[in-house]
C-alpha positions in Angstrom: 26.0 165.0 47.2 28.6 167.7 46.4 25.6 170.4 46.0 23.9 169.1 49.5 28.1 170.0 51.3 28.1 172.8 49.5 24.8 174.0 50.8 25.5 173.2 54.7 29.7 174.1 54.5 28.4 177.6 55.9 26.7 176.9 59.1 29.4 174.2 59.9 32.1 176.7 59.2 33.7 174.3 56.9 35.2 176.8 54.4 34.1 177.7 51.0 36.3 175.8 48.8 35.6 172.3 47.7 39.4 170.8 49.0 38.0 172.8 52.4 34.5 171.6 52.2 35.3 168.3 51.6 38.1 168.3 54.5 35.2 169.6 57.3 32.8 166.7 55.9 34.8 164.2 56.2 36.3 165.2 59.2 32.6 166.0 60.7 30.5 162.9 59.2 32.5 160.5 57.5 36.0 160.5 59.2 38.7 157.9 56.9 42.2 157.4 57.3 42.5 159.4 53.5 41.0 162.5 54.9 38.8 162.9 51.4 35.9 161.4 49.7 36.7 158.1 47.3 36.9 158.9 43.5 35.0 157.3 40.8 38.4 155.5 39.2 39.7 154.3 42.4 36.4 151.6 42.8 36.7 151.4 39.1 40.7 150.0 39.9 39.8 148.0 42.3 36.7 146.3 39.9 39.7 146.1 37.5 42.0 144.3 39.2 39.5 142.2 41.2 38.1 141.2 37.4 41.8 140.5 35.5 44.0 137.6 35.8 46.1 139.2 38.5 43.5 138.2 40.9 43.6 134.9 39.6 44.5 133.5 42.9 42.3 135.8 45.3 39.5 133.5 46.9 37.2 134.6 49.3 38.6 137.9 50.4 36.9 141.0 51.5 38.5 144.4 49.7 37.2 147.0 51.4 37.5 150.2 48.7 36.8 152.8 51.8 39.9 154.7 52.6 39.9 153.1 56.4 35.9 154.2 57.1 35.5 150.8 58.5 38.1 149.7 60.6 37.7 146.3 60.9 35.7 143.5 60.3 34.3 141.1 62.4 
């Protein structure tokens, strides 16, 4: 995905660094309230947590791991 926003940055006038790139796409196409894409270890700690005894107790919750994409659900 990073070599496909990379490729298009120029003709949306996104900039030419990634922290730029990545800025203009979310901005443009996936706007979230963390203004940047999700990283690999942050759905890892959530799959950690959601799998050790500290969620023990958590029944029939929805964890949304999307930065605020989705704003609620219904």
């Amino acid at each position: 995905m990073k070599d496909f926003l990379v490729g298009i940055a120029p003709a949306r006038g996104w900039g030419e660094t990634w922290a730029e790139i990545e800025r203009g796409a979310v901005r443009d196409i996936i706007p979230n309230d963390t203004g940047r894409f999700g990283k690999p270890e942050e759905i890892a700690a959530a799959v950690a947590y959601l799998s050790s005894p500290l969620a023990g107790y958590v029944s029939s919750a929805n964890l949304r791991v999307d930065g605020g994409l989705i704003r609620n659900v219904t």
